[in-house]
C-alpha positions as CSV (number, residue, x, y, z in Angstrom):
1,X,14.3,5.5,61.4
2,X,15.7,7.4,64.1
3,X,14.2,10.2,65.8
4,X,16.9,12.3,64.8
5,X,17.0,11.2,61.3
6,X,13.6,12.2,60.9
7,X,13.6,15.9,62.5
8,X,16.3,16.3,59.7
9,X,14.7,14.7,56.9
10,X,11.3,17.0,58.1
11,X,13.4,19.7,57.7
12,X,15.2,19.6,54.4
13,X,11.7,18.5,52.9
14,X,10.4,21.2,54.1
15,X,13.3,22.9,52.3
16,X,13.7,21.7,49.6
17,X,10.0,21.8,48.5
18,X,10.1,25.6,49.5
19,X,13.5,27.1,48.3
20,X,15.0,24.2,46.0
21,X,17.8,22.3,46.4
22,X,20.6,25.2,45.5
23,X,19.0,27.4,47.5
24,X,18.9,24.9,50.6
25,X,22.1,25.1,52.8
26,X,23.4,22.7,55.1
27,X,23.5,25.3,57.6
28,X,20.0,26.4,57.0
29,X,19.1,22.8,57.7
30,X,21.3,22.6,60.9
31,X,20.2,26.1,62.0
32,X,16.5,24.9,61.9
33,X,17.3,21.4,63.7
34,X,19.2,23.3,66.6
35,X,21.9,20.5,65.3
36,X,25.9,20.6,65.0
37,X,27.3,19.2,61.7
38,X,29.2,16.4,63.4
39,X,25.5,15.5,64.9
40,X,24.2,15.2,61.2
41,X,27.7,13.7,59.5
42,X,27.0,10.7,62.1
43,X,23.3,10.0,60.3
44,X,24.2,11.3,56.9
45,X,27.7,11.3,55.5
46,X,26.7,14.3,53.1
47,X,24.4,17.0,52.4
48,X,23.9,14.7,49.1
49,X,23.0,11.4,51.5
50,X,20.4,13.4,53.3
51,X,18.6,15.0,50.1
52,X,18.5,11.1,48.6
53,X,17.3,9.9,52.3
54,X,14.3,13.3,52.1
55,X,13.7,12.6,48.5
56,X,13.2,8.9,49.4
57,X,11.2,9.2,52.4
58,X,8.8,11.4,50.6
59,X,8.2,9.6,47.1
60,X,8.0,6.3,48.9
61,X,5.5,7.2,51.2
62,X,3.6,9.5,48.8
63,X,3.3,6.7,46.3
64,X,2.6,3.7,47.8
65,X,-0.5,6.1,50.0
66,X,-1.6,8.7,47.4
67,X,-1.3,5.6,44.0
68,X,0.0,2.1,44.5
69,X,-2.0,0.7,47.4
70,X,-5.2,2.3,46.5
71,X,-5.0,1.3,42.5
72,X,-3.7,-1.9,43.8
73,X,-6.5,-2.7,45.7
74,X,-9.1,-1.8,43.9
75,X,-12.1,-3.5,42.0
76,X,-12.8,-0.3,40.1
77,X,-9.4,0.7,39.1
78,X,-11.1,4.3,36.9
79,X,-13.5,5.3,39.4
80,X,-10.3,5.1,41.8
81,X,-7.8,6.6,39.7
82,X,-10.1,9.5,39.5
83,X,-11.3,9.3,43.7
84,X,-7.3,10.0,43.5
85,X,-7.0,12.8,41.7
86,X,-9.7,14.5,43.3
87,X,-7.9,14.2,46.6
88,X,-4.4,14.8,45.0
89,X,-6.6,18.4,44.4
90,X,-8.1,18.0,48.2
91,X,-4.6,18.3,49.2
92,X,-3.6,21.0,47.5
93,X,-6.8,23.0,48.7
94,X,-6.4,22.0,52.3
95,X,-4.0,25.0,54.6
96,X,-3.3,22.4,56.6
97,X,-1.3,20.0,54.1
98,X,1.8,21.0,53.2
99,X,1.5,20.7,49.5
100,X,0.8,24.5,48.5
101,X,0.4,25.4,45.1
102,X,2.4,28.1,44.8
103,X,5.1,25.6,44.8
104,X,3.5,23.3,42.8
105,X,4.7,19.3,43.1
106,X,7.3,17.9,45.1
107,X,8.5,15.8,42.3
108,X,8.6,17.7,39.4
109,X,10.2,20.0,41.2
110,X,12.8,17.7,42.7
111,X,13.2,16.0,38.7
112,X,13.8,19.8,37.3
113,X,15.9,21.6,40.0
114,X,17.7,18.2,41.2
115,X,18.0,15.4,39.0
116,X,21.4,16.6,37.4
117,X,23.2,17.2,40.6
118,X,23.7,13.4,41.0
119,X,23.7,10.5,39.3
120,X,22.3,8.3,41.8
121,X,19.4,11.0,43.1
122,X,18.5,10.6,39.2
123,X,18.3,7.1,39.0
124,X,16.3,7.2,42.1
125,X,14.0,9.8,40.5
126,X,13.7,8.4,37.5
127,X,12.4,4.5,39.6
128,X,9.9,6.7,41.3
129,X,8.1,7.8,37.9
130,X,8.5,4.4,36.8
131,X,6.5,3.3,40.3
132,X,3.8,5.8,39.7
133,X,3.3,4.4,35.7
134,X,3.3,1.0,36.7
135,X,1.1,1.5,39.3
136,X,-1.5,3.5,37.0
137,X,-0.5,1.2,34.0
138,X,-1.4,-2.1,36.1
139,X,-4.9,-0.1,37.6
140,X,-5.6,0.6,33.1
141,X,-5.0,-2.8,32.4
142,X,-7.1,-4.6,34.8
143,X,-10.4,-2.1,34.3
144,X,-9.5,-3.5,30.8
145,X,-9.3,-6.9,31.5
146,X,-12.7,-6.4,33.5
147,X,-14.7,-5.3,30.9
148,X,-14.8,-1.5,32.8
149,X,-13.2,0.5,29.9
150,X,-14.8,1.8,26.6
151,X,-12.4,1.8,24.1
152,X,-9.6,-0.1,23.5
153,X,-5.7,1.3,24.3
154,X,-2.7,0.6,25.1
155,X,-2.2,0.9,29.5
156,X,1.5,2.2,29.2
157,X,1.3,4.6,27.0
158,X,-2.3,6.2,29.0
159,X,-0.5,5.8,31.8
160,X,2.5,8.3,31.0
161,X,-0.1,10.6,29.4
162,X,-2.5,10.7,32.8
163,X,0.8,11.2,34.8
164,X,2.2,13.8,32.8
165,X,-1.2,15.3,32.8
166,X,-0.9,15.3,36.2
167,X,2.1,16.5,36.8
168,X,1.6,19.2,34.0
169,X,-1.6,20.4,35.6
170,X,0.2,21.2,39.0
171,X,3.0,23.1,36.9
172,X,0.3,25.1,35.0
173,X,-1.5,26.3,38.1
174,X,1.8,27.0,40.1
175,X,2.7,29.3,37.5
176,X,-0.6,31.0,37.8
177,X,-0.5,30.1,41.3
178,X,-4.3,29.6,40.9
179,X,-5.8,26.4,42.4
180,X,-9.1,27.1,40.5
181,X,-6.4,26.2,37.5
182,X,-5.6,23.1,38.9
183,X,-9.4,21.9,39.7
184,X,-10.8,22.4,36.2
185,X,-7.4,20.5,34.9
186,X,-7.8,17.7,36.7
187,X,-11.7,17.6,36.2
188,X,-11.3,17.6,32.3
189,X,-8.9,14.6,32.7
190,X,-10.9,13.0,34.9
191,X,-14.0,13.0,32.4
192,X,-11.0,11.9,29.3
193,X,-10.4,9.0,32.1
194,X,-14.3,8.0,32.2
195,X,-14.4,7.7,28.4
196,X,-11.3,5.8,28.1
C-alpha cells in the first residue's frame, strides 16, 4: 500500500469509527490529510472506494490478529478463545488503543450505519462475519475433536451465539458507555465458554 493510501485510509477510519459514515465528508477527510480531491481521485475513484479500502484494511487486519491466526494456531482452542476476549476487553480499557467504548465496535457499527449504502460494502461485510464464525466455528470443533469440551454441540451454531455475544456485549456497554458493563459481559461468557 502506498504511503498516501494509508494516511487516507488512517483518516477515514478514524472517521468513520468516530462520526459514522453520513456524517463523514469527503472534505472532512481531505481537510484532515492536508490533500486536494484530484490527489485522492488518483488512489480512490470514490468516496465509496475509499470506505470499502478503510473497511477492508481494518476487518482484515483485525481478524486474522485479534481471531483467525491465534484460534488457528492453537492446541487449546477454549482457553484461547477466552485469552481473546479478555484482550478484546484489554483493548477497550487501554487510552492508548483506539477502540473506545463510547463508540463501541468498529464492525457493528460499520454493519448498522453502512451496510445499506452499497451493495458491495455489504457483501464485504457480511464475508467478514462469516471469517470471524468460521474461525471460532473451526477453534469449537477441534477442542471437540480433542476431547477438551464437556458437552456435546453443534460448532456453527456456538459460534454465531459467542460472536453475537460479543458483539452484543460491546453494544450494551456503549450505550451505557460503561466498560465495567463490558468486563462482567464478557466474563459470564467466558465461564458459559469453559462449560461448553
Amino acid at each position: 500500500m502506498k504511503k498516501t493510501e494509508k494516511i487516507l485510509i488512517d483518516i477515514t477510519f478514524n472517521l468513520l469509527y468516530k462520526k459514522g459514515y453520513c456524517a463523514t465528508s469527503l472534505t472532512d477527510i481531505l481537510e484532515i490529510a492536508n490533500m486536494t480531491k484530484g490527489a485522492m481521485y488518483y488512489h480512490f475513484k470514490s468516496k465509496q472506494a475509499l470506505v470499502l479500502a478503510t473497511v477492508k484494511d481494518y476487518l482484515e487486519h483485525t481478524l486474522n490478529e485479534q481471531w483467525v491466526t491465534p484460534l488457528k494456531e492453537s492446541d487449546e482452542p477454549i482457553k484461547t478463545l477466552i485469552e481473546q476476549i479478555e484482550a478484546y476487553h484489554s483493548m477497550f480499557a487501554d487510552r492508548k488503543h483506539f477502540l473506545d467504548i463510547k463508540h463501541g465496535s468498529p464492525l457493528s457499527n460499520f454493519v448498522l450505519d453502512m451496510s445499506d449504502k452499497d451493495e458491495e460494502l455489504f457483501t464485504y461485510l457480511k464475508s467478514a462475519y462469516e471469517i470471524w464464525q468460521l474461525s471460532v466455528e473451526d477453534a469449537l470443533t477441534k477442542a471437540k475433536s480433542q476431547k477438551q469440551t464437556k458437552t456435546d454441540f453443534d460448532s456453527k451454531n456456538q459460534a454465531l451465539f459467542i460472536i453475537s455475544s460479543i458483539e452484543g456485549s460491546i453494544g450494551s456497554a456503549k450505550a451505557y458507555n460503561d466498560l465495567s458493563n463490558l468486563k462482567n459481559s464478557f466474563d459470564i461468557l467466558s465461564n458459559y465458554i469453559k462449560n461448553l
